[in-house]
DRENROMI-108808 format. One line per 10 residues: number of its first residue (from 1); their letters; for each residue z, y, x of C-alpha. Coordinates in nm, 2 decimals, m for minus. Example, Ala and Ser with C-alpha at 12.3 -4.5 7.8 and 13.67 -1.06 7.14 Angstrom:
1 = as = 0.78,m0.45,1.23 | 0.71,m0.11,1.37
END
This chain:
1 = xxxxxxxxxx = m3.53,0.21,1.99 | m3.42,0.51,1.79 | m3.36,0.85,1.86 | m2.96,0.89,2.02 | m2.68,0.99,1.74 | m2.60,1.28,1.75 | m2.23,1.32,1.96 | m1.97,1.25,1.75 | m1.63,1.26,1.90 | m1.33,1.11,1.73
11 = xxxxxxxxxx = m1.49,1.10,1.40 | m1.68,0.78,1.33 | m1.61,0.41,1.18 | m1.63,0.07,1.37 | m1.65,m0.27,1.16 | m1.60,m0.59,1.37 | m1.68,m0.90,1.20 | m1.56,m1.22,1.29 | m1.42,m1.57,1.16 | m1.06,m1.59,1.03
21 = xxxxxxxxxx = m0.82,m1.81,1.27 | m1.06,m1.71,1.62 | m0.79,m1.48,1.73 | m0.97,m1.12,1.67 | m0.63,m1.00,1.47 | m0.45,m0.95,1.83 | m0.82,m0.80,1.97 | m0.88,m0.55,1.66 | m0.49,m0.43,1.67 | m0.54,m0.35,2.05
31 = xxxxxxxxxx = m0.79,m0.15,1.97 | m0.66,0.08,1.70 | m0.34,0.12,1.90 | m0.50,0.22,2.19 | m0.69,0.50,2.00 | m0.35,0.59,1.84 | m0.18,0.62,2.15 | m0.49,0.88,2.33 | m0.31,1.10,2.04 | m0.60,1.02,1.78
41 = xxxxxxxxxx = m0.53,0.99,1.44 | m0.69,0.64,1.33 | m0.66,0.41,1.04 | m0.72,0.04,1.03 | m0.81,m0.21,0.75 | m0.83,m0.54,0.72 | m1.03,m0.76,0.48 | m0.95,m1.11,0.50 | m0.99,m1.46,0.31 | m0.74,m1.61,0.14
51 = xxxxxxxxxx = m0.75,m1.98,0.35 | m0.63,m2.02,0.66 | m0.93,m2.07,0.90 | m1.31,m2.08,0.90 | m1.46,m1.79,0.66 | m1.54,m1.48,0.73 | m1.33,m1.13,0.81 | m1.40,m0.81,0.89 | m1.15,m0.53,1.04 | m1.27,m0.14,1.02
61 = xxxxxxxxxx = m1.11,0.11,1.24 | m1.20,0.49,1.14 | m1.12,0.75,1.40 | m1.06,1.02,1.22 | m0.95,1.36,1.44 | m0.89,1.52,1.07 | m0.62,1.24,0.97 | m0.79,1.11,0.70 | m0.65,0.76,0.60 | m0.86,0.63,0.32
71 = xxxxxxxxxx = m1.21,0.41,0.44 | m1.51,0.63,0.49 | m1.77,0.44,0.31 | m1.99,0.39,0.61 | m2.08,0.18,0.91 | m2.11,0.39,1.24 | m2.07,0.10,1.47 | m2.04,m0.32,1.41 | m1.94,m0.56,1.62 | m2.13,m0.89,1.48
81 = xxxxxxxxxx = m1.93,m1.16,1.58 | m1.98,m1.41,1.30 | m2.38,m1.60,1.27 | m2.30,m1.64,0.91 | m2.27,m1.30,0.85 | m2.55,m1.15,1.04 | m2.78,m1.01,0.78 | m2.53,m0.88,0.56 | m2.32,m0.71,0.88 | m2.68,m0.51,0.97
91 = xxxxxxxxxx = m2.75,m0.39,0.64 | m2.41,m0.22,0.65 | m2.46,0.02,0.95 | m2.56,0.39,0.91 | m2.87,0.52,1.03 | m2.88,0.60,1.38 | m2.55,0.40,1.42 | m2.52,0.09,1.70 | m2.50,m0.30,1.62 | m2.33,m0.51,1.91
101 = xxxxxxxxxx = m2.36,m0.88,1.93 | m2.34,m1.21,2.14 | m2.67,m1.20,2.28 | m2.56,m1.53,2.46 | m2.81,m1.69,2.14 | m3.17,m1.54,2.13 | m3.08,m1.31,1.79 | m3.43,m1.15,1.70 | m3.37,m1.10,1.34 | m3.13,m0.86,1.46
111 = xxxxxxxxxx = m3.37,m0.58,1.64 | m3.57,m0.61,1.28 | m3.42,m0.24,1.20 | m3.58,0.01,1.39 | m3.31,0.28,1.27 | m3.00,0.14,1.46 | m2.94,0.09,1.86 | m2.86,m0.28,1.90 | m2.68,m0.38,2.23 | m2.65,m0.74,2.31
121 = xxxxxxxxxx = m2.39,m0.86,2.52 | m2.35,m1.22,2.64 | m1.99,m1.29,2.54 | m1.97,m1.61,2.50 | m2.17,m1.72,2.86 | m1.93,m1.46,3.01 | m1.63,m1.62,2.87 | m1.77,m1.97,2.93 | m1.83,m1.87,3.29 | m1.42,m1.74,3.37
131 = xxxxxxxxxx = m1.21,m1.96,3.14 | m1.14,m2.33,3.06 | m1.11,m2.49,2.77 | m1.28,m2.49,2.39 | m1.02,m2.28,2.22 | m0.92,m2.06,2.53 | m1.32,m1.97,2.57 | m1.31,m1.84,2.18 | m0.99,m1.64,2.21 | m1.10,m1.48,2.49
141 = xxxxxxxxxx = m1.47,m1.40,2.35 | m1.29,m1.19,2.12 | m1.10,m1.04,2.33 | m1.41,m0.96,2.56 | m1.57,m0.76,2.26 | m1.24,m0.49,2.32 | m1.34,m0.48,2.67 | m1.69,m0.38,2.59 | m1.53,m0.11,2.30 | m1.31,0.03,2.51
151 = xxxxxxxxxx = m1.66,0.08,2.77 | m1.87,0.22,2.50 | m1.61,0.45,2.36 | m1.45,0.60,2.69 | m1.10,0.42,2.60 | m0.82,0.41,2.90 | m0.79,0.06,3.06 | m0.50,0.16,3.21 | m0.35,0.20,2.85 | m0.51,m0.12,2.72
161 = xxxxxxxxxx = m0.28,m0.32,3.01 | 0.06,m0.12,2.90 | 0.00,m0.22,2.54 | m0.10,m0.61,2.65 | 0.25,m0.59,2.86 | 0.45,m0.46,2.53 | 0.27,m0.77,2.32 | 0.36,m1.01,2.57 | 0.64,m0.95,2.72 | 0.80,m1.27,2.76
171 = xxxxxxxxxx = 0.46,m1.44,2.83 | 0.30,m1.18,3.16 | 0.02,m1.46,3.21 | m0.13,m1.36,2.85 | m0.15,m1.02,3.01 | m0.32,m1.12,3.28 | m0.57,m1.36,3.12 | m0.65,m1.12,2.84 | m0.71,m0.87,3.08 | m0.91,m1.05,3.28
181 = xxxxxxxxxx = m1.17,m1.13,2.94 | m1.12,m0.71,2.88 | m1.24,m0.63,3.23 | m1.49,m0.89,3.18 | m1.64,m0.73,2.87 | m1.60,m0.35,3.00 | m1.73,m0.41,3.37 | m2.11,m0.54,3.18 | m2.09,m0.27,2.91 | m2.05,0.00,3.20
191 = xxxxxxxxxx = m2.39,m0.16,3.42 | m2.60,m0.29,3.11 | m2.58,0.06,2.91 | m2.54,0.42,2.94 | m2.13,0.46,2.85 | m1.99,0.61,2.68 | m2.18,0.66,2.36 | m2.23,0.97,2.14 | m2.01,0.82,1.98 | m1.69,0.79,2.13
201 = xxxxxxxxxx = m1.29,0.89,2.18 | m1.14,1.24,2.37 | m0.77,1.22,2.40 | m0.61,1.46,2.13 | m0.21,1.56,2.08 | m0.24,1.46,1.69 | m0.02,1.16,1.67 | 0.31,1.29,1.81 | 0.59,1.24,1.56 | 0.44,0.98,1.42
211 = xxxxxxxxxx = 0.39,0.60,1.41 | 0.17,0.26,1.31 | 0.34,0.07,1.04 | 0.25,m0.15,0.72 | 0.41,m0.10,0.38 | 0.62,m0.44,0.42 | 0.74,m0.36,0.73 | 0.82,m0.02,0.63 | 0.97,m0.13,0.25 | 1.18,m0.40,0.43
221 = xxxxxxxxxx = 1.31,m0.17,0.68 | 1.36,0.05,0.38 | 1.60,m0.23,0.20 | 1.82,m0.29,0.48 | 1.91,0.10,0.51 | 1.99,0.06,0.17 | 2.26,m0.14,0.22 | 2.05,m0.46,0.10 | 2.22,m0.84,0.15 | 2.12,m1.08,m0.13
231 = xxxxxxxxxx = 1.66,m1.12,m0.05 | 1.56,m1.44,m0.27 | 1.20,m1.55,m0.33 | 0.89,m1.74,m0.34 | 0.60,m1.68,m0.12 | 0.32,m1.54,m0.26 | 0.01,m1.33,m0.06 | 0.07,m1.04,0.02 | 0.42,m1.00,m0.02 | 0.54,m1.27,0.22
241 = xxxxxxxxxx = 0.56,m1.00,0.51 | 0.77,m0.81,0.33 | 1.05,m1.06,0.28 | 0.96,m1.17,0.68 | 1.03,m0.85,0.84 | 1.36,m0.79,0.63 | 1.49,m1.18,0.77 | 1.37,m1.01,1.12 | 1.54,m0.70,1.09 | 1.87,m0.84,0.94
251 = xxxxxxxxxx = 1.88,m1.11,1.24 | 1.93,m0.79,1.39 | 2.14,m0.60,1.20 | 2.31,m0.76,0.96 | 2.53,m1.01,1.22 | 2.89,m0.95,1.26 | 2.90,m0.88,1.65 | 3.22,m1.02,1.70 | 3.18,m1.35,1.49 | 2.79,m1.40,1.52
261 = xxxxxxxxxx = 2.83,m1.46,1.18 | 2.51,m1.35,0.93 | 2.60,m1.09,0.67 | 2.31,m1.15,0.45 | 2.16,m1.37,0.21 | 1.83,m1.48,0.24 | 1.66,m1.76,m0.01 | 1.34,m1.91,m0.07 | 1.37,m2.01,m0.40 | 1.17,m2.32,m0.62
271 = xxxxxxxxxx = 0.96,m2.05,m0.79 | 0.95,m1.68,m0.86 | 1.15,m1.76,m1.19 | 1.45,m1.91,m1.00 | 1.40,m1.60,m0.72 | 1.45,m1.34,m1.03 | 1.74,m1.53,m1.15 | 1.90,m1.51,m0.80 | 1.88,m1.15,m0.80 | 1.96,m1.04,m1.13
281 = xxxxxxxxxx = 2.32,m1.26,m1.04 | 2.36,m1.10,m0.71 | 2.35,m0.77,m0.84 | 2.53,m0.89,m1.13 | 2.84,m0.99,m0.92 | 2.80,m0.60,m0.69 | 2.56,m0.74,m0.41 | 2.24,m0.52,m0.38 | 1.99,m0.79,m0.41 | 1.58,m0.83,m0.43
291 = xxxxxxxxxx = 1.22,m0.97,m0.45 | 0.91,m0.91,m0.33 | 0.64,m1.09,m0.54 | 0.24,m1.02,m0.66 | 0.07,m1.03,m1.02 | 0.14,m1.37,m1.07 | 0.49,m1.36,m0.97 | 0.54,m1.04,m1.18 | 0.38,m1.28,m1.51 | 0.66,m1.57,m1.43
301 = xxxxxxxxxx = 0.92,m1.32,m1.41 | 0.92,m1.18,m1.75 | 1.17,m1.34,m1.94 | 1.45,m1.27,m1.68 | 1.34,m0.91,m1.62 | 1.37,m0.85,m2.06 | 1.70,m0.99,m1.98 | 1.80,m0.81,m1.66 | 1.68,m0.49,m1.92 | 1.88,m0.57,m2.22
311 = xxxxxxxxxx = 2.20,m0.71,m2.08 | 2.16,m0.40,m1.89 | 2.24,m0.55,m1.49 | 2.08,m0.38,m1.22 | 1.78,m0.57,m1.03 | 1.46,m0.47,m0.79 | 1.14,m0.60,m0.76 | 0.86,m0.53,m0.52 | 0.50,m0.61,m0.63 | 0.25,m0.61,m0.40
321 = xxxxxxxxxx = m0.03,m0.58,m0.64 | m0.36,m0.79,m0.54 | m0.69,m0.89,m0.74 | m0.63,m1.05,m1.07 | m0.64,m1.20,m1.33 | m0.52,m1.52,m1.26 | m0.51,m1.63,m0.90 | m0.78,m1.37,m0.88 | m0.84,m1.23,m0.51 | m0.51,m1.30,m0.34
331 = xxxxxxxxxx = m0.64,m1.09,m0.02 | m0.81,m0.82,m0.15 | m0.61,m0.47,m0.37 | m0.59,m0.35,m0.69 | m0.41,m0.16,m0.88 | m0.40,m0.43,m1.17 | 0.01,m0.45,m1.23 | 0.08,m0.13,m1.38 | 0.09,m0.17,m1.75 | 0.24,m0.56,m1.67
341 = xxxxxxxxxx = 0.53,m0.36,m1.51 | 0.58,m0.11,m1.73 | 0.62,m0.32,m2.02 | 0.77,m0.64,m1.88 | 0.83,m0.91,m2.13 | 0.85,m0.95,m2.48 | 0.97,m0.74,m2.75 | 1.06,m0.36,m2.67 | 1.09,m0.33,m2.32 | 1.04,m0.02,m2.04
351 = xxxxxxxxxx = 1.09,m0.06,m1.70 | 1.12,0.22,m1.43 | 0.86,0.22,m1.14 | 0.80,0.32,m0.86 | 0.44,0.36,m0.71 | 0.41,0.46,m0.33 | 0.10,0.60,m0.19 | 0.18,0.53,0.14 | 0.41,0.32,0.42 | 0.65,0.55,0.47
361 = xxxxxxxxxx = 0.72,0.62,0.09 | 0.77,0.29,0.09 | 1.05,0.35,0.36 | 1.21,0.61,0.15 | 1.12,0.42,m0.24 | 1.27,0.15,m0.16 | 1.62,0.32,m0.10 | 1.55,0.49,m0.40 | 1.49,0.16,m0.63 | 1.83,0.02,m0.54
371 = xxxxxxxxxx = 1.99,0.36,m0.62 | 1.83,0.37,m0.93 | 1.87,m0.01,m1.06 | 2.25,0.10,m1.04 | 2.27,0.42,m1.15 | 2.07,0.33,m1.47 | 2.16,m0.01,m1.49 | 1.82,m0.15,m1.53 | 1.52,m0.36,m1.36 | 1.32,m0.12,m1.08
381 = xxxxxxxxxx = 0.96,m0.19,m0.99 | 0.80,m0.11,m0.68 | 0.45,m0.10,m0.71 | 0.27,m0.09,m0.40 | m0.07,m0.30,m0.34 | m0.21,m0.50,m0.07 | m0.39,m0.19,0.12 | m0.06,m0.06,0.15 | 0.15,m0.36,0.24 | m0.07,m0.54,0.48
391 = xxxxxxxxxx = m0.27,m0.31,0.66 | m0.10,m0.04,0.93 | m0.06,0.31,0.81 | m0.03,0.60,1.07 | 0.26,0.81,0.88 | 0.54,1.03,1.03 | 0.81,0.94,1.18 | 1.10,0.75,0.95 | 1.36,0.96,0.92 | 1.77,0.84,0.81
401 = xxxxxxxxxx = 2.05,1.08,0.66 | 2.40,0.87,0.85 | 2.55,1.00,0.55 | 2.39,0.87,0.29 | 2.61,0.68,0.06 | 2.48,0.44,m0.18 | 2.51,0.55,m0.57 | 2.64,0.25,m0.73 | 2.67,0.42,m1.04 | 2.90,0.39,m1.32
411 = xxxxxxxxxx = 3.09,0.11,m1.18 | 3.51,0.09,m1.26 | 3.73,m0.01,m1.00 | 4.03,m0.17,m1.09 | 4.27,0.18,m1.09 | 4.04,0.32,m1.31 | 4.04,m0.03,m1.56 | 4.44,m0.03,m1.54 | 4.37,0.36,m1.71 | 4.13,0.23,m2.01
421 = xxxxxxxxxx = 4.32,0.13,m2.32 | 4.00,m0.10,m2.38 | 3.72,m0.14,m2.18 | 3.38,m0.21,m2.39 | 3.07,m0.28,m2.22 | 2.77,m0.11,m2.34 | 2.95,0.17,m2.49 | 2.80,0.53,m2.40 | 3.07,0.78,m2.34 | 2.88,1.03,m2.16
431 = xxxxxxxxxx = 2.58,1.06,m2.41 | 2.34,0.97,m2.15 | 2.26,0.63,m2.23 | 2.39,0.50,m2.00 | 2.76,0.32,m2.00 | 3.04,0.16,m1.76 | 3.06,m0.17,m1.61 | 3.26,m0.39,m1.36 | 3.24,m0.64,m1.15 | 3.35,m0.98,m1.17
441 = xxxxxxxxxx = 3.68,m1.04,m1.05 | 3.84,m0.66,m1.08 | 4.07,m0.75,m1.34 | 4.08,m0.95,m1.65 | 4.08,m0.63,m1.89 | 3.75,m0.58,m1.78 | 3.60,m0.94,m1.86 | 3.31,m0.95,m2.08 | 3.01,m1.15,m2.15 | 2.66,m1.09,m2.04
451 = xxxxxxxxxx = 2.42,m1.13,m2.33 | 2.08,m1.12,m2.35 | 2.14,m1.24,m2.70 | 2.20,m0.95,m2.99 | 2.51,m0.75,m2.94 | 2.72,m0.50,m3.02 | 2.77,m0.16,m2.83 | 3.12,m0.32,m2.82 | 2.98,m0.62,m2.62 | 3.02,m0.89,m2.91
461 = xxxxxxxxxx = 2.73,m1.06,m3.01 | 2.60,m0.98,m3.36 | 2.27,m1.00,m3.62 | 2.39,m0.70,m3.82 | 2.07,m0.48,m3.85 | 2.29,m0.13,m3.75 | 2.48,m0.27,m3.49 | 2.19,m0.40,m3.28 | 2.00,m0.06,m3.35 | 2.28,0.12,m3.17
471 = xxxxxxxxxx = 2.22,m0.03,m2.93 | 1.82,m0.01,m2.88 | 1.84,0.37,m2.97 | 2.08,0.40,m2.66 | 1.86,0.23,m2.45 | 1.60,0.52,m2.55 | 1.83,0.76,m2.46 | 1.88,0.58,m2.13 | 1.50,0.59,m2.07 | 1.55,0.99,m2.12
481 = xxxxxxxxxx = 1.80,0.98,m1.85 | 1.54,0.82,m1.61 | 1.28,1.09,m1.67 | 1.55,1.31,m1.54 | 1.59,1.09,m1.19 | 1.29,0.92,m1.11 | 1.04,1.07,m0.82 | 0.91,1.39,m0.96 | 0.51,1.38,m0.95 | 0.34,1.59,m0.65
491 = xxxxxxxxxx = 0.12,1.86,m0.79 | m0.16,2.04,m0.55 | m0.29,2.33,m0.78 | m0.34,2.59,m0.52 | m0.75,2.58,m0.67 | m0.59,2.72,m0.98 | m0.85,2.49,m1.11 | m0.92,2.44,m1.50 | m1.04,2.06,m1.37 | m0.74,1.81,m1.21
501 = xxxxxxxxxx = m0.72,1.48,m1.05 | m0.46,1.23,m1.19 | m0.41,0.92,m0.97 | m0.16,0.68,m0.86 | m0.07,0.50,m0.51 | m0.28,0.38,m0.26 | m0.57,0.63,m0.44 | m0.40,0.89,m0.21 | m0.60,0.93,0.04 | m0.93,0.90,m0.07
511 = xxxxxxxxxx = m0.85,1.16,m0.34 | m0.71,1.42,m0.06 | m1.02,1.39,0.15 | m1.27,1.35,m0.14 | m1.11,1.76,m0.25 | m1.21,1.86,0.10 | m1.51,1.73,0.01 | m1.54,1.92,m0.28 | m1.42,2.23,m0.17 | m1.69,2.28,0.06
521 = xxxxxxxxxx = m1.93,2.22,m0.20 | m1.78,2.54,m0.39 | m1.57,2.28,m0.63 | m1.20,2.35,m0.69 | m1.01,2.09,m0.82 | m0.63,2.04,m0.87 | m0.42,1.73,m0.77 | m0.16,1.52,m0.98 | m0.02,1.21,m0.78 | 0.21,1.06,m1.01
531 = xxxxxxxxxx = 0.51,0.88,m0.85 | 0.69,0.72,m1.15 | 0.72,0.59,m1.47 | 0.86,0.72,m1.67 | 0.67,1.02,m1.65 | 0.86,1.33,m1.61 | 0.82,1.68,m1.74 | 0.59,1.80,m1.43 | 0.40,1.54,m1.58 | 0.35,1.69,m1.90
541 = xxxxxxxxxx = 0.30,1.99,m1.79 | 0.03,1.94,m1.58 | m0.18,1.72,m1.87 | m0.14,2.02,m2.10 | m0.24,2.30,m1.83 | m0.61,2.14,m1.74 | m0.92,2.11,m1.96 | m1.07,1.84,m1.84 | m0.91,1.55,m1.57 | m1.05,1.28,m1.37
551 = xxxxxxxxxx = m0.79,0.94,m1.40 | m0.85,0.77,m1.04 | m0.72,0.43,m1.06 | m0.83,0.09,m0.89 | m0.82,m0.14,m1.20 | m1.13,m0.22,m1.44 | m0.92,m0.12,m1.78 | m0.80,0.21,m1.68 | m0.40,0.13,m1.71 | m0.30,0.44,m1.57
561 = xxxxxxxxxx = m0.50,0.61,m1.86 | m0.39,0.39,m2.11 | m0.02,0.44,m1.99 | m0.07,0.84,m1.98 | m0.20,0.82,m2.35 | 0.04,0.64,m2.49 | 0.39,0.77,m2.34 | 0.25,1.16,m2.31 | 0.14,1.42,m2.53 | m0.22,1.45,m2.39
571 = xxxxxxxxxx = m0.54,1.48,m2.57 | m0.78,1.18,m2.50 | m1.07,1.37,m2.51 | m0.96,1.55,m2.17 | m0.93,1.23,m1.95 | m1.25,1.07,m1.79 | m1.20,0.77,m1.62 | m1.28,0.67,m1.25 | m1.21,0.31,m1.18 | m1.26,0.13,m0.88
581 = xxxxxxxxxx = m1.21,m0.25,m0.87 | m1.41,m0.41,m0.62 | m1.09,m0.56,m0.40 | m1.17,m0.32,m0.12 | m0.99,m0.01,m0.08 | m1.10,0.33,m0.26 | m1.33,0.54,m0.04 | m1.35,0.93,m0.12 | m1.75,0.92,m0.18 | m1.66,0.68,m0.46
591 = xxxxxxxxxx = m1.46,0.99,m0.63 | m1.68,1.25,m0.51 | m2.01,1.10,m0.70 | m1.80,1.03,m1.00 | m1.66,1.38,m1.01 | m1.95,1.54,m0.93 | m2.20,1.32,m1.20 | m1.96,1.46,m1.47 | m1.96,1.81,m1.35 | m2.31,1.91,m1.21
601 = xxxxxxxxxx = m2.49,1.81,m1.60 | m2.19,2.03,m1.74 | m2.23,2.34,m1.48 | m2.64,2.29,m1.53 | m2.57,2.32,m1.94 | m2.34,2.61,m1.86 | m2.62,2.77,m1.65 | m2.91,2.67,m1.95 | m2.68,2.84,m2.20 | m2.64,3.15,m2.03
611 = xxxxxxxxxx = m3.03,3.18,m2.00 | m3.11,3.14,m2.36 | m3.17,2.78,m2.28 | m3.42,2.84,m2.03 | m3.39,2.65,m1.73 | m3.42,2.83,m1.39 | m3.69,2.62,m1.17 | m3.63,2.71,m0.80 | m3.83,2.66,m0.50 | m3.75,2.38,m0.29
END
């Protein structure tokens, strides 16, 4: 047996593996929620296969008293649920960590490493032993393994039952049968082994003010603040949830109390072509309308969103980015969408996006998007990614201005049509790119034809050379307008460093803890997160101000470098590349190694240089 870990409270990272469709989604989300609730900050991800039952899944939970959100890149304790993945589940935990397993099935390839603390626990004989019934006996096996957690860890039972109550509400025998497996679980863990482990929880005050939501919950939520009615589209992983929990909340919300009648549209169209369509003509006729789609969805889209850009009607679009290309990895992340947005369809096209790093920008981003699709007129991308949208997020508390109004833009009412001696279309008055429109129905002075064809400024279709010109050069000085209203980046350079960090998204987190990192190593670095395209001065500003800066991205052709190159002034030369594309979520030791392999040769060259090109040999 190995020497005890050293204590660790509320700082460590349990991995439970199991087999998709067993149930261990309700046991794992328990867990992380009752951590949550002692007041410790925790974060939970999910890695899951892409059919519906039988292969393998694992959740992590990292207990992190320092708030830290991104995956730590180690194994402190695994819960081996799953034969089939046996060998590879060992490998994975730390030295001096803890394996725990069925030990209902003699498992001797398991006590093979002599550097980890293996506790068997007969879950399934225990289970077989209280509870009826094939599928009951494998539901409640995984519910066991939280009872012999919540043992080993020091977790309140007592908090367990009030979250099992909340869950099943309407159903109080689930509490009591689910209970029944915890106590089964924690009673053997408390006589078989000395509990809790050096690794285990102590109630903190670190979670008041906020709460546990995913991106699509959070984005949906986000829609229906913003006055959202018109939702069409076409299922695709991982979006779905998103365009579930905005039918949930506007069974709520968006009913007419006195009529019961539903004051929202909600479709699921033939394909994500006919779901664009739908919301491009929705917002067309004044409804604020979306999608929520993935990759693929965003390819199948393209026509109608060069259209939705050139005929100049307002539209929004959530992609939940996932592993490409083609049907790629539907349930793992990536950052793989961003130059597919930017650019979306043929000939010249530029799209404004919007890249969250977290759930509760996508709260606030997606009020934004549907302020902006009016305001300039245009398509608006949401880019968040499957990290983001299916796995919960601890973030602060949602917060909602009553006041807020939503900018429709330059939209003319029917007084103010009755005023024009002529009302043209795509006409710019203001010289900001961006001109009037109406809505069908206002008044017939105002009709006019939407054309994705060539046309004139004056809204009649032509192939005259100058006359379409006019009106691509005005779309350009639309795009200047966007710089000037789009998400301002958020800039960290309190190191005053001559080195930066540029990332995007979901790379958030990993980046802010991998600069602790850093920093305690005597490296200063500063931090770019960039929030939208088009970039925007700040942007600029910060390219030109660094020598040298890492581009952290999770997408194997560097998009977010090839995008920075090609719509800002910066010199190639200064931007290294870190790229993670794996399908698993970015861990800070990932950025730490690659920052540090490019700076330690350059500070050891410095050092050579300043000794005549002698190199120093210490004692070790």
């Amino acid at each position: 047996m190995p020497q005890s870990t050293a204590t660790r409270v509320n700082d460590f990272t349990i991995k439970i593996a199991t087999v998709n469709g067993t149930g261990s989604a309700s046991a794992n989300t328990l867990l992380m929620k009752s951590i949550f609730r002692s007041g410790i900050p925790v974060m939970g991800k999910n890695y899951f296969p892409s059919n519906i039952q039988g292969l393998p899944t694992w959740y992590e939970i990292r207990v992190t008293r320092d708030g830290y959100v991104a995956r730590s890149g180690q194994v402190d304790i695994m819960v081996a649920m799953n034969a089939e993945t046996y060998a590879r589940d060992v490998r994975e935990v730390a030295p001096g960590g803890y394996l725990v397993y069925d030990s209902t099935w003699p498992r001797p390839a398991l006590l093979k490493r002599e550097d980890i603390t293996a506790l068997g626990v007969p879950l399934a004989q225990l289970c077989n032993e209280s509870f009826n019934g094939v599928r009951t006996r494998i539901l409640m096996k995984n519910i066991c393994y939280a009872g012999v957690l919540a043992a080993l860890l020091d977790l309140d039972l007592e908090r367990i039952r009030e979250l099992l109550a909340e869950t099943y509400a309407k159903k109080p025998q689930l509490v009591e049968s689910n209970m029944k497996a915890i106590q089964l679980g924690y009673d053997y863990a408390r006589g078989a082994f000395a509990c809790p482990l050096p690794l285990r929880v102590e109630k903190m005050a670190n979670t008041a003010g906020h709460i546990m939501i995913d991106g699509n919950t959070a984005a949906a939520l986000g829609c229906v603040f913003a006055g959202a009615t018109v939702a069409a589209w076409y299922p695709i992983t991982p979006s779905t949830s998103l365009m579930d929990a905005f039918k949930m909340f506007s069974d709520r919300m968006r009913v007419d109390p006195a009529s019961g009648r539903k004051n929202f549209a909600f479709i699921q169209a033939e394909d994500e072509l006919a779901a664009i369509g739908m919301v491009i003509g929705a917002m067309w006729n004044g409804a604020r309308a979306f999608t929520a789609t993935s990759g693929p969805g965003i390819s199948l889209m393209n026509e109608f969103l060069g259209l939705a850009y050139y005929a100049e009607v307002p539209a929004v679009v959530f992609d939940i980015q996932r592993v490409g290309p083609s049907t790629g990895m539907p349930t793992r992340t990536q950052q793989g969408d961003l130059m597919e947005c930017a650019y979306a369809s043929h000939g010249d096209t530029r799209h404004v996006c919007l890249y969250p790093a977290n759930a509760e920008e996508c709260f606030y981003m997606a009020v934004q998007a549907f302020d902006l699709a009016e305001r300039l007129q245009t398509p608006v991308m949401v880019l968040s990614d499957l990290d983001i949208g299916m796995n919960d997020w601890m973030c602060r508390d949602l917060k909602w201005d009553d006041n807020y109004r939503p900018d429709r833009g330059k939209v003319l009412g029917k007084a103010e049509v009755l005023e024009l001696k002529k009302f043209y279309r795509f006409l710019d008055l203001d010289d900001d790119g961006i001109p009037y429109r109406t809505l069908p129905g206002v008044h017939p002075k105002a009709a006019y034809f939407t054309r994705g064809s060539g046309h004139t400024q004056y809204g009649a279709y032509t192939e005259d050379s100058a006359e379409y010109q006019v009106v691509l050069d005005r779309l350009l000085r639309k795009w200047a307008t966007a710089k000037r209203l789009v998400p301002r980046a958020v800039i960290d350079a309190t190191a005053g460093a001559a080195t930066g960090i540029v990332s995007v998204g979901s790379c958030d987190g990993a980046i802010r803890e991998a600069i602790d990192v850093l920093k305690r190593r005597g490296i200063g670095v500063d931090y770019m997160r960039v929030r939208s395209f088009p970039f925007s001065e700040d942007v600029e500003r910060f390219l030109a101000a660094h020598e040298l800066l890492f581009v952290v991205e999770q997408n194997r052709d560097a998009q977010l470098r090839s995008l920075l190159t090609l719509e800002t002034a910066v010199e190639k030369s200064k931007l290294r590349s870190l790229l993670h594309y794996s399908g698993l979520p970015i861990s800070s030791s990932f950025i730490v190694e690659g920052v540090l392999a490019e700076l330690e040769p350059r500070q050891l060259a410095t050092a050579q240089g300043a000794k005549g090109g002698r190199l120093e040999r210490r004692p070790t």
